[in-house]
VOTILUM-133515 format. One record per residue (C-alpha): x negated, y negated, z. Coordinates in pm, whole numbers, padded with zeros to 5 digits, always signed. Layout:
BEGIN
XYZ...
This chain:
BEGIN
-00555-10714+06461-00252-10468+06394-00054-10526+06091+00300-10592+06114+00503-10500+05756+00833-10739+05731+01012-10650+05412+01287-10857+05304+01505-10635+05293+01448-10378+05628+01632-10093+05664+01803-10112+05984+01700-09894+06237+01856-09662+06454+02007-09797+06812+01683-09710+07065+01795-09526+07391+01852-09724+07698+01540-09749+07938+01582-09769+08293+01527-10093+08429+01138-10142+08555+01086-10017+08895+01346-09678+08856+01035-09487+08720+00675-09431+08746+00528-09770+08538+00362-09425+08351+00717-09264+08254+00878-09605+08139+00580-09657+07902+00595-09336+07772+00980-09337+07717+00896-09692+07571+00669-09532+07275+00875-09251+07236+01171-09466+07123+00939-09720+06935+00869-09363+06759+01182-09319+06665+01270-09643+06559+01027-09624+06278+01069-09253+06187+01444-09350+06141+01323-09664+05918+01078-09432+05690+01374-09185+05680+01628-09481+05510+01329-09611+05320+01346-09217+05194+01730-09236+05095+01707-09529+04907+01641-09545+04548+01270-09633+04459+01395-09979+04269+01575-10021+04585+01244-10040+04785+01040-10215+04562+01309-10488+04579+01333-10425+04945+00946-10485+04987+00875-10790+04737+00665-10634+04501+00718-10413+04131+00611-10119+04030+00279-10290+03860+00196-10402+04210+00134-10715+04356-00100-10979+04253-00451-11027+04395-00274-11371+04588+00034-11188+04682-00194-10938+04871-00405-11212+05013-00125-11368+05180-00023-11068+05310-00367-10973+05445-00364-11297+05622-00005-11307+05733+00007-10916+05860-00368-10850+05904-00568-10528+05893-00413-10215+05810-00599-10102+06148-00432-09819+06386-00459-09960+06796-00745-09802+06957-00940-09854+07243-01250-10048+07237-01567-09858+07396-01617-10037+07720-01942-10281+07769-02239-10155+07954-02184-10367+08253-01815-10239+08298-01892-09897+08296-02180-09979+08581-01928-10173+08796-01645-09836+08764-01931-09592+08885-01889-09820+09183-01537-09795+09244-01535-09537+09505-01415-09523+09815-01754-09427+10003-01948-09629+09781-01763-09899+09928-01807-09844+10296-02155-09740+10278-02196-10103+10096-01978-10246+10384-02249-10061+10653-02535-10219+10484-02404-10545+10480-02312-10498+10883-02635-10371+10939-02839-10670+10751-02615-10882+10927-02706-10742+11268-03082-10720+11155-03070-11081+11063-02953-11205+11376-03281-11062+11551-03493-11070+11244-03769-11321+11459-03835-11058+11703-03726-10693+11565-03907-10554+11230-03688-10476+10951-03453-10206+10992-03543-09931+10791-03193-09753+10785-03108-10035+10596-03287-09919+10301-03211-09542+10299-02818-09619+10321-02897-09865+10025-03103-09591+09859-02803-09351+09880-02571-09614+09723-02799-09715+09423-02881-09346+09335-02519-09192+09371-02435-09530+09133-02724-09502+08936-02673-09151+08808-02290-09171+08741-02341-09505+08500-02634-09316+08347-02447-08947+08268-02135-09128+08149-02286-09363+07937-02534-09121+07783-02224-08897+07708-02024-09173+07565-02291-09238+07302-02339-08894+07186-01939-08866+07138-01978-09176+06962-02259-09045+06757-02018-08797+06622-01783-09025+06418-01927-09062+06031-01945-09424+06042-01812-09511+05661-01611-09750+05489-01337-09563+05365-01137-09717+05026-00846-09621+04845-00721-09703+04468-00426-09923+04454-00304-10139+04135-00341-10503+04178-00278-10787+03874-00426-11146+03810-00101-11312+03830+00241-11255+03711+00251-11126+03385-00075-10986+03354-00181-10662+03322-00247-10434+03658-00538-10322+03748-00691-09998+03915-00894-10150+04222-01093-09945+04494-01034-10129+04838-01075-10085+05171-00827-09865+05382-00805-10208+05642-00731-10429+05316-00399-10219+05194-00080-10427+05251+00299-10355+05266+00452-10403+04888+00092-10233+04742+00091-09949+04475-00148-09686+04578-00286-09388+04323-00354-09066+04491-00526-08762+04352-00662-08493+04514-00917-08536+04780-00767-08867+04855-00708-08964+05253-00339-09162+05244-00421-09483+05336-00079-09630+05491+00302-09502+05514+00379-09448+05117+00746-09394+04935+00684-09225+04640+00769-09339+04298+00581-09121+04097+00469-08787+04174+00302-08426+03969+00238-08148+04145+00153-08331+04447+00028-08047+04790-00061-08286+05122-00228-08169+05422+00021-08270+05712-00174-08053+05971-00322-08352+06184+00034-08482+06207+00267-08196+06201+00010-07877+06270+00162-07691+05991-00190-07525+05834-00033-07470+05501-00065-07809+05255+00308-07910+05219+00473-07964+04861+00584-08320+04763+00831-08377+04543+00806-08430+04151+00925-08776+04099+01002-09043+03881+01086-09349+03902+01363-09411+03654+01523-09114+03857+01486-09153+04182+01785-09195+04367+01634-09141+04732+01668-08835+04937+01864-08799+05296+01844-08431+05403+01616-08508+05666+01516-08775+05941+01193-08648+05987+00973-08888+05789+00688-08573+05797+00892-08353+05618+01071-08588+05381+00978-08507+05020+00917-08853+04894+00691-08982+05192+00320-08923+05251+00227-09078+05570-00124-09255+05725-00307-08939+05885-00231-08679+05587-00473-08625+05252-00378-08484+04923-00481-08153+04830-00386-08137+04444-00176-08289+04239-00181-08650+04182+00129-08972+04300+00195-09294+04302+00394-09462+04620+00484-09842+04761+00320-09911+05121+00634-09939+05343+00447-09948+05622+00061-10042+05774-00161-10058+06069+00063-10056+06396+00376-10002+06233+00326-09635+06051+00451-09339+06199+00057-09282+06300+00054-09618+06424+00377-09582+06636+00212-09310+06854-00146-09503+06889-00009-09752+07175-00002-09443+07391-00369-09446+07342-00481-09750+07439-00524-09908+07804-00576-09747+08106-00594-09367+08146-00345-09193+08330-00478-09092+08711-00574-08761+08659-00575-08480+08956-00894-08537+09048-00837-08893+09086-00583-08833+09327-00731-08581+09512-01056-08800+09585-00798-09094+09656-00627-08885+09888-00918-08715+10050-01124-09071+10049-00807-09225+10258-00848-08901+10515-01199-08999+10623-01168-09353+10640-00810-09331+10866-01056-09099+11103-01320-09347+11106-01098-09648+11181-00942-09413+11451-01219-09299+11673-01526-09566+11580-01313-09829+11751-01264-09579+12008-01646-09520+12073-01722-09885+12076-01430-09957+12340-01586-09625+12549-01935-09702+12519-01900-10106+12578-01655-10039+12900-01852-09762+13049-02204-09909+12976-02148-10258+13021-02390-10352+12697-02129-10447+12401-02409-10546+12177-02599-10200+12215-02204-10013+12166-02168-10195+11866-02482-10121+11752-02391-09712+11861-02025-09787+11673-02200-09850+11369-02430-09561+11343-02102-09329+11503-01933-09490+11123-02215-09391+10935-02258-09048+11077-01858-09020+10994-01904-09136+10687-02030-08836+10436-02249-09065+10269-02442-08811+10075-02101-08714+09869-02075-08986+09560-02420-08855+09523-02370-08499+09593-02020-08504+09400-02276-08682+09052-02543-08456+09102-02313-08165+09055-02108-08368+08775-02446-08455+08609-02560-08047+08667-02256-07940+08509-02280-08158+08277-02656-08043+08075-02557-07656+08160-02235-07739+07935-02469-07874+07681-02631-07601+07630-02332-07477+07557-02243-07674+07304-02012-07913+07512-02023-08274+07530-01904-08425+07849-01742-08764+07808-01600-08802+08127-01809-08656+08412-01484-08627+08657-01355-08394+08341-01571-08127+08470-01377-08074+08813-01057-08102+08619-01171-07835+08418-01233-07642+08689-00889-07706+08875-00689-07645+08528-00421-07359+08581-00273-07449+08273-00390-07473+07913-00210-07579+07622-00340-07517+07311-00303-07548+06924-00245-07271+06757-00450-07352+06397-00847-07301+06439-00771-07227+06802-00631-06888+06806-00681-06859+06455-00954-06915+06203-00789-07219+06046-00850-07043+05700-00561-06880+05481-00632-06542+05310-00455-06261+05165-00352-05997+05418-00098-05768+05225-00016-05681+04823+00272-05489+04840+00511-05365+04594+00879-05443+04659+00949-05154+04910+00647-05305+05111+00394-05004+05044+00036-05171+04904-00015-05165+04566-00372-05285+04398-00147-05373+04070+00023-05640+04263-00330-05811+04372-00472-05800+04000-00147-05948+03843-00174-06203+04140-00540-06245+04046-00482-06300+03723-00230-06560+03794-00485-06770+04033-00789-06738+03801-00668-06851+03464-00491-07139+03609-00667-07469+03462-00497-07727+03714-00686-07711+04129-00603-07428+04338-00463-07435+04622-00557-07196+04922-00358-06917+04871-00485-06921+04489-00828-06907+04667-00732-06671+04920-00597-06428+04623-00935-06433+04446-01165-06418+04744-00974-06072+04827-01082-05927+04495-01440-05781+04461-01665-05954+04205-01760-05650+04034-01363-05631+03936-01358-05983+03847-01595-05915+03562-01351-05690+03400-01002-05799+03453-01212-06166+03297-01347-05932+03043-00999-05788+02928-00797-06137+02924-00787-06467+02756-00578-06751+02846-00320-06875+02609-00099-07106+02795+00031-07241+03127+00369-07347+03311+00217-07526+03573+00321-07548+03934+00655-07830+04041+00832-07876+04381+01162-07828+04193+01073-07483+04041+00817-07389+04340+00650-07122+04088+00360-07149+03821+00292-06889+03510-00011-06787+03307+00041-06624+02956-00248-06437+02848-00387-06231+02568-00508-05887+02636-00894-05845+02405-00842-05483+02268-01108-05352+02086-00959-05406+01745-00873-05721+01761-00617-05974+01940-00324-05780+02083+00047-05795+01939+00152-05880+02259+00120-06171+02522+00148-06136+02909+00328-06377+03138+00296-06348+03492+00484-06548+03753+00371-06654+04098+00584-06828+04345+00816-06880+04631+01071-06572+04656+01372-06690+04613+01308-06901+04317+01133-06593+04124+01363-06347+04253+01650-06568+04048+01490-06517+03738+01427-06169+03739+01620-05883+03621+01431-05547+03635+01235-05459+03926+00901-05197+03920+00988-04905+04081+00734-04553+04063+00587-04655+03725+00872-04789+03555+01165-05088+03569+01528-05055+03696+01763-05273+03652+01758-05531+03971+02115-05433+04123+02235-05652+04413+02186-05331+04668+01824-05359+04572+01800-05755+04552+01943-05743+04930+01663-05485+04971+01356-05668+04840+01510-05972+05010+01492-05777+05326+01129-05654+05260+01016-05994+05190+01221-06126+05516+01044-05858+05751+00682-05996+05661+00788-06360+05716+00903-06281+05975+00600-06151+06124+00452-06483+06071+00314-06500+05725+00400-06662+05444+00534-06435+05126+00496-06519+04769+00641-06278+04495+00495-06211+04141+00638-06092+03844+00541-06002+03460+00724-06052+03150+00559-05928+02822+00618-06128+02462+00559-06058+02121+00255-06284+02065+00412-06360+01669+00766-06376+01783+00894-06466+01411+00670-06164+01254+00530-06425+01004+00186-06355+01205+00134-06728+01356+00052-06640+01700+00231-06843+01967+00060-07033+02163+00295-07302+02380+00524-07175+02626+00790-07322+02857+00995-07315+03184+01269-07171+02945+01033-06836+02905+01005-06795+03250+01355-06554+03271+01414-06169+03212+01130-06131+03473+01020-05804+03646+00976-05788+03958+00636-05629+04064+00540-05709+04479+00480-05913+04691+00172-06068+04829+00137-06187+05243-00068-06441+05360-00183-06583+05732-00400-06809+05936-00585-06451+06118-00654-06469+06485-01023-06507+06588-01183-06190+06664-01240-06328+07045-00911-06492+07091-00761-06216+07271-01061-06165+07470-01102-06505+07543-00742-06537+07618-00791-06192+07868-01092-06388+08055-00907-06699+08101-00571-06547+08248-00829-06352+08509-00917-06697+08609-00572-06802+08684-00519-07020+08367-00182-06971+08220-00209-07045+07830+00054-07253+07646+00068-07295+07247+00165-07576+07151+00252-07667+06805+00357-07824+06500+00410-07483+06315+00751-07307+06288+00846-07056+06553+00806-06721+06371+00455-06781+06241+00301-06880+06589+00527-06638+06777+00352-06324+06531-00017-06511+06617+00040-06489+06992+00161-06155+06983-00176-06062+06789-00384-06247+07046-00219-06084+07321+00017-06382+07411+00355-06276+07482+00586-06552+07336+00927-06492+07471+01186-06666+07389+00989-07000+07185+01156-07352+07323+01147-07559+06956+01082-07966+06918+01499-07988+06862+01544-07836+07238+01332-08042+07396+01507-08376+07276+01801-08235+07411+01652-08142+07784+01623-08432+08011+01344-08437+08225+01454-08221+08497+01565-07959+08241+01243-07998+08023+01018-07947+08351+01295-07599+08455+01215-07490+08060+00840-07573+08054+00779-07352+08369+00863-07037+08241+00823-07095+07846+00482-07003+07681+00588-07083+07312+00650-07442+07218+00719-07479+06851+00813-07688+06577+00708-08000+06825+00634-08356+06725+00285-08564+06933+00595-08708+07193+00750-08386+07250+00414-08285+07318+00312-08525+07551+00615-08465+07757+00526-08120+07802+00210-08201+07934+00402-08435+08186+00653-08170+08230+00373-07912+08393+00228-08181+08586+00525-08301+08761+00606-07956+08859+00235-07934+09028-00014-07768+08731-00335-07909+08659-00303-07974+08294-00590-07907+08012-00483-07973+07654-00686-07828+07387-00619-08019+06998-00762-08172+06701-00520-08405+06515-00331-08662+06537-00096-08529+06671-00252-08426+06944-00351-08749+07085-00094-08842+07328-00095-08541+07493-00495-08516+07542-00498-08903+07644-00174-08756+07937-00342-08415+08009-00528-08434+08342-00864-08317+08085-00844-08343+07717-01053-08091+07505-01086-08134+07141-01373-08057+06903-01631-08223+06661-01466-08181+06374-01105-08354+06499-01021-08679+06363-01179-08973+06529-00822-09094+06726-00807-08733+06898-01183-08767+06985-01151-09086+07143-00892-08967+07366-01035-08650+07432-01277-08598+07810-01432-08282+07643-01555-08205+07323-01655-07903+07214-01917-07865+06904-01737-07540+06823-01357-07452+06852-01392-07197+07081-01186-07026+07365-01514-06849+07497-01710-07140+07506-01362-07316+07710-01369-07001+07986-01732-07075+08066-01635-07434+08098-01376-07370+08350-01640-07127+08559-01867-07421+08581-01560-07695+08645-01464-07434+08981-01847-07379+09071-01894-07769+09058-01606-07799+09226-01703-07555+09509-02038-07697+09598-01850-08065+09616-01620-07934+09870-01829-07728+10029-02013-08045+10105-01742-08208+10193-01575-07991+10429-01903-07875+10648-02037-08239+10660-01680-08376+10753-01667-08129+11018-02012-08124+11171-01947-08560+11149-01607-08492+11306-01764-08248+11558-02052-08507+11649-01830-08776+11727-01613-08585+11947-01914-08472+12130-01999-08824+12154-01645-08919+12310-01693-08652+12580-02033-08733+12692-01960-09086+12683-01704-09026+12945-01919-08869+13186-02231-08975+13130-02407-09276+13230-02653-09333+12980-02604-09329+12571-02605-08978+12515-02793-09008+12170-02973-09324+12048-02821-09514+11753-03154-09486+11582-03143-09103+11652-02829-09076+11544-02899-09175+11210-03215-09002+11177-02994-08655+11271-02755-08764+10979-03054-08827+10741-03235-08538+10797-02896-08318+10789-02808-08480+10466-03144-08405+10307-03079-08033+10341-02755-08073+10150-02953-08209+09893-02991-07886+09730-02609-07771+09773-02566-07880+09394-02820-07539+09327-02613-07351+09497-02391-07028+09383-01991-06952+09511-01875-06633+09567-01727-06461+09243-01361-06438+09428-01385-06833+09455-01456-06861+09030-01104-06653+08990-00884-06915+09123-00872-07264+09008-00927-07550+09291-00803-07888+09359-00862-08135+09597-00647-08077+09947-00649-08379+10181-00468-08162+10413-00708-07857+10366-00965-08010+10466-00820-08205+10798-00719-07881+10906-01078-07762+10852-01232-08052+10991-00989-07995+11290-01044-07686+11383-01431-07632+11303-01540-07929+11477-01476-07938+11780-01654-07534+11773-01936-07740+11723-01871-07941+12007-01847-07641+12254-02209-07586+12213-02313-07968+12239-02094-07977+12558-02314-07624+12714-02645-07813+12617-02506-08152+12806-02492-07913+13071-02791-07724+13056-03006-08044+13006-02825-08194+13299-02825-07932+13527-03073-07666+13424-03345-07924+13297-03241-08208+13582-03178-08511+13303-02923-08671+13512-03029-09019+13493-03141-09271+13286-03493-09196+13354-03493-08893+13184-03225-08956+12954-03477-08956+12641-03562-08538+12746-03150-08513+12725-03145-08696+12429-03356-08495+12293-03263-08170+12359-02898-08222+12211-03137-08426+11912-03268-08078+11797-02968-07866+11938-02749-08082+11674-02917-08055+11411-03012-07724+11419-02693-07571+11476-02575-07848+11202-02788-07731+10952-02784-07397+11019-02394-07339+11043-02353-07426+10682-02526-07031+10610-02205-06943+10803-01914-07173+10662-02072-07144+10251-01862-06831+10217-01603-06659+10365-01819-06320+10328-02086-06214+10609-02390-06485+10512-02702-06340+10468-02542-05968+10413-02223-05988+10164-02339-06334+10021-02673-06466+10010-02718-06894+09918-02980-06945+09685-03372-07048+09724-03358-07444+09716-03059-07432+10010-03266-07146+10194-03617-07339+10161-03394-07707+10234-03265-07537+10537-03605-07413+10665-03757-07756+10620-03530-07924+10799-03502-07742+11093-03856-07710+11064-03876-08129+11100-03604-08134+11353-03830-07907+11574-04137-08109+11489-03981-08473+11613-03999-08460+11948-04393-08350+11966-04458-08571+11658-04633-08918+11690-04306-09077+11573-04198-08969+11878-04216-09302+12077-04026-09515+11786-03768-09252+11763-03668-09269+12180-03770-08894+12181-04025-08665+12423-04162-08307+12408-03911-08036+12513-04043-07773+12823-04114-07443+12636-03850-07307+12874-03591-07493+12690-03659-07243+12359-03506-06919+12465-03186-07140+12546-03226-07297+12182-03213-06983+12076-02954-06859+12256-02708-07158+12177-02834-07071+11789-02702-06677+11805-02364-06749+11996-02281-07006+11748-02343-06821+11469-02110-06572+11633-01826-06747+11751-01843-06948+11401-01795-06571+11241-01524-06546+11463-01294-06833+11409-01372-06815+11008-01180-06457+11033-00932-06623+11230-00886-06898+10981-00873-06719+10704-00590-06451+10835-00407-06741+10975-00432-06978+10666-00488-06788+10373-00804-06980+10259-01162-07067+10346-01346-07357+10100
């Protein structure tokens, strides 16, 4: 159950913008535009909550700054429920087995079975059971079989990944009114609107907080905002606190911590404004919940599905009319209709199209991938587009100290042992860049600067100053030194203000406002290139300042002035050492790259130009709400830099690329990220994301890498590529078969194939493509990505069958003619020469059409589709002398007839060459 928070006094919330009415858009686009103003509606309430004074609130909500009482919360609990974000609900064994059944094929091969019992049941006294029957049931329960079984065993392993604890959080509760409050540890589902939470660091934030009390407080906003520094809180108190309004961005308000963020020092207090559904979190989680949005490949099956069936409802009515009117015998063309539907119908493909899914699949185990949705791989493969995070993506997701410069930017290593200093003797918890400062030094140094400096005191770290300060005592030789050091780290602008000498070639100079612009402008360049710039500075103090010989030891923000100025120090998220490669491998595969994130535009527009990217002119989260969704899609086409963004402005880019035709990946790891991997046509994310982005994600990768990604996409096009190689050659051959049919069942008084045969043909045919799954693609293929073209593949079906044909029509007339089967007496040595002719050039002529290269010379298929081939044919040749002979309406073919097997067999081949040069000049493509 979702909570919803009713304070008594609610901040009223901005007017949401008008939808159109239902039916103007895609059911899709109004939903989305839906959210997206729910969205806003709450950021705009958290925002007043944020200008009002904390009393204010606390009135607002019912509650005190004690807290509520155990009963308060109770009733609460019960009226509101659990402080629960929407999610969706893994789906029951059973459903997941009747969805590997909704496909198109799947269907009509059921629909053949049943007409085929049907027909076997009406002469069940006198006929033995039909055996074709149970090989079209076969193919059904096996294509079925091992889509429920992949997809299930990859939803459990994603599942497998979440830590499944109960997570709690301290909030202060009393016995009744009047009584002293209490520190409790609770549940994160049990936390109501009105309660006092405690935070300290380490602590997840367990609901939408104002707050009243704060020291020192860093968060980590990354999984909402993607900024990969911890953000600053303000230092508040409640007495105080008159509210802040210089922002409507609840994420970057100073006095909110929101559901999704932790602390990473410091330590608050804050009243729940806000739980379960109604958070800022909870306002994007409806987007992730229901039905999935069709994804490319689900249209492109849809569409191609559609193709087939239109054909077969087209010419198997025509071959049942044809056959019944010329043959008189409506029971025996039915019974030739139905085996004409399933030799149409490429049966073998839900199986064919799993196989490859389920092959993909394990090899992208082995690469440390987990598949969660099988029909992810083929997206993968068709993605031309790939937007991406910027933090742990293209960078290491780690901070550390690039730079220590002095103030005309040169590197100085007395900048980086003042700054060391600084970050070591500090008592309260560092924060990264404190880390990042003394992981740069070497530990041998560390022993002596430790060795040469005590701590006397600390000004520690607030949001108002933005700077901290260590004094400390120098250990001379003969005794405690007459002086103390004080050395200032911090945030430029606020140290630059209280300094007055800078260090310049071994001395101090006065700081002049020529060379305060100057440092300003030093500083400036390096942020610029996308790091972020802290300056230090030094004072030194008598340590007896009243020469009576007490040594001081307290000091105060008030000693923090008459500063000098000694550097700077740089910090950044570094690229990956394989980014750039990675990036290189994935634009020679046709996939454009897009970063998407949270972070300002100068610090991801530096960390795409070090990974190769370049970021032209970056489009920021402000633009887009400003672009409609024409202008967003005219922007998104030619933008590679999208910064600054919020999870709806993402999700609309997403949308943006795939309205204007892109197959859509989406590579992220937080909560922000969740819309837009739930909209992307396959969502990537990685072990380590939080559990919301996981769930939404198709993909998961068990390490963030682009590398890993590339080889993903490889296997997406070669899966791909075997599927519609399939596809294609068995549509055609079908196509070509049926139109053969048509013509000799124009002209020729007998059935020109029995149904029986028929099917056996289309068996034995689909057999060999058993192994197509093992097969390779040309490396030119890989380079491109692939989708699904309904009207690729009509043209191909067009064109290449009725080549086939040709040939069947020369060996109507060389068994009629040349071989004297003119009549029905000797219509079983017809039937059986255009029995083997058929399937030999059918399985055969799929060495020609695999590739657009000369087969067997330029490209080669592998062993299993070689040794498939060669059995096959090997069968087909076999039949007609075999004792299944008889049963299968067959006889043994004159020896004379092989040279003109033959024959047929080389011309084929040749004209085959012929129009596949022809269709690629003409067209521009091939599979």
């Amino acid at each position: 159950m979702i909570t919803k928070t009713t304070p008594t006094t609610t901040p009223t919330p901005p007017t949401p913008e008008t939808l159109a009415p239902p039916g103007r858009r895609p059911r899709r686009e109004r939903r989305a535009a839906e959210l997206a103003a729910r969205t806003r509606r709450i950021a705009g309430r958290l925002a007043e909550f944020s200008a009002l004074p904390a009393e204010t609130v606390l009135h607002d909500l019912g509650s005190t700054p004690a807290g509520l009482t155990h009963r308060e919360a109770e009733l609460r609990r019960e009226r509101d429920g659990a402080n629960a974000i929407a999610q969706d609900r893994p789906a029951r064994w059973y459903v997941q087995l009747a969805k590997a059944c909704r496909n198109p094929f799947i269907l009509v091969l059921a629909v053949l079975v049943a007409v085929m019992y049907g027909q076997w049941l009406q002469v069940s006294d006198t006929e033995p059971f039909d055996p074709k029957i149970v090989i079209l049931g076969a193919m059904v329960l096996i294509s079925v079989g091992l889509r429920f079984w992949q997809e299930y065993r990859s939803g459990a392993a994603a599942d497998a990944l979440r830590a499944l604890v109960t997570t709690t959080t301290a909030v202060q509760r009393r016995a009744g009114r009047g009584r002293i409050p209490a520190t409790v540890e609770i549940p994160m589902a049990d936390v109501v609107a009105g309660d006092v939470v405690k935070l300290a660091a380490g602590d997840l934030v367990p609901a939408d907080l104002r707050l009243l009390a704060a020291k020192d407080l860093m968060v980590s906003q990354a999984a909402l905002s993607g900024e990969s520094l911890p953000v600053a809180k303000a230092d508040t108190r409640l007495a105080t606190d008159r509210g802040e309004d210089t922002t409507r961005d609840p994420v970057e308000a100073g006095n909110l911590v929101l559901t999704g963020t932790s602390v990473t020092s410091g330590s608050a207090t804050g009243v729940v404004v806000a739980t379960g559904a109604d958070t800022y979190l909870g306002s994007m989680a409806g987007a992730l919940v229901g039905e999935r949005p069709e994804t490319s490949f689900d249209t492109g099956v849809k569409k191609v599905s559609f193709l087939l069936i239109r054909f077969m409802m087209v010419m198997v009515p025509v071959v049942f009319l044809l056959n019944g009117l010329t043959k008189g015998d409506w029971a025996e063309a039915f019974t030739f209709a139905v085996a004409v539907a399933v030799g149409l119908t490429p049966e073998m493909l839900p199986m064919v199209v799993t196989t490859n899914l389920a092959r993909g699949a394990v090899a992208l185990s082995r690469r440390k991938v987990v598949v969660k949705h099988l029909n992810a791989i083929q997206n993968l493969g068709a993605m031309d587009v790939l937007c991406t995070d910027k933090t742990g993506t293209l960078t290491e997701d780690r901070i550390v100290l690039d730079r220590y410069l002095d103030v005309h930017g040169r590197p100085d290593t007395e900048v980086l042992e003042h700054a060391y200093l600084n970050s070591h003797f500090q008592t309260g918890l560092r924060n990264l860049m404190d880390q990042a400062v003394i992981d740069r030094m070497h530990e041998a140094e560390e022993v002596v600067v430790d060795a040469r400096f005590t701590l006397v005191d600390e000004i520690p770290f607030d949001f108002a100053r933005r700077r901290m300060s260590v004094v400390l005592r120098r250990n001379d030789l003969d005794g405690p030194a007459a002086e103390h050091l004080l050395i200032t780290k911090g945030a430029v602008e606020e140290v630059l203000d209280r300094c007055d000498r800078v260090a310049h070639a071994g001395d101090s100079v006065e700081l002049t406002g020529a060379l305060r612009d100057s440092v300003l402008r030093t500083a400036e360049d390096h942020s610029r290139q996308g790091m972020r710039v802290l300056a230090v500075a030094v004072r030194t103090l008598p340590a007896d300042p009243d020469g009576t010989e007490a040594v001081r030891t307290s000091y105060g923000v008030a000693d923090e002035a008459g500063l000098t100025l000694i550097g700077f120090l740089a910090f950044l998220d570094p690229p990956k050492r394989d980014a750039a490669e990675a990036l290189r491998a994935l634009a020679d595969n046709g996939v454009a790259v897009k970063v998407v994130t949270g972070d300002g535009e100068l610090v991801a527009a530096r960390v795409c130009e070090q990974v190769g990217i370049d970021p032209g002119t970056p489009v920021t989260g402000a633009e887009i709400d400003a672009l409609d969704d024409l202008e967003l899609l005219d922007r998104a086409r030619t933008a590679t830099l999208f910064a600054k963004v919020n999870p709806v402005q993402k999700a609309r880019i997403v949308r943006a690329l795939q309205a204007d035709g892109h197959t859509v990946g989406f590579l992220g790891d937080g909560i922000n990220d969740a819309a837009a991997l739930r909209d992307a046509d396959v969502g990537i994310s990685v072990d380590t994301a939080v559990d919301i982005a996981k769930e939404s994600a198709d993909i998961i990768l068990l390490e963030k890498d682009l590398t890993v990604l590339g080889q993903g996409v490889l296997r997406g096009r070669l899966t791909f590529g075997n599927t519609i190689k399939y596809l294609k050659l068995t549509a055609s051959s079908n196509f070509g078969n049926v139109f053969s049919v048509l013509v000799a069942s124009a002209f020729i008084p007998f059935q020109p194939m029995l149904a029986l045969q028929l099917l056996v043909q289309n068996l034995l045919y689909d057999i060999s493509q058993l192994a197509t799954p093992w097969d390779r693609m040309d490396a030119d293929y890989l380079r491109t990505p692939r989708t699904w073209d309904a009207r690729g593949i009509r043209r191909f079906m067009l064109v290449l069958g009725p080549t086939s044909s040709v040939f069947d029509i020369t060996t109507f007339a060389l068994m009629w003619y040349v071989f004297g089967a003119d009549s029905e007496v000797h219509q079983a040595l017809f039937q059986s020469g255009w029995f083997v002719e058929g399937l030999l050039t059918q399985t055969l002529v799929v060495h020609m059409l695999r590739t657009r290269r000369v087969p067997f010379v330029q490209s080669r298929a592998t062993w299993p589709v070689l040794l498939m081939t060669a059995l096959v044919m090997g069968v087909g040749l076999w039949l007609p002398f075999s004792p299944l002979a008889g049963a299968l309406g067959l006889q043994a073919l004159p020896l004379a007839y092989f040279p003109w097997l033959v024959a047929t067999l080389a011309t084929y081949c040749l004209l085959t060459q012929g129009v596949k040069r022809w269709y690629i000049r003409r067209f521009g493509e091939w599979l």
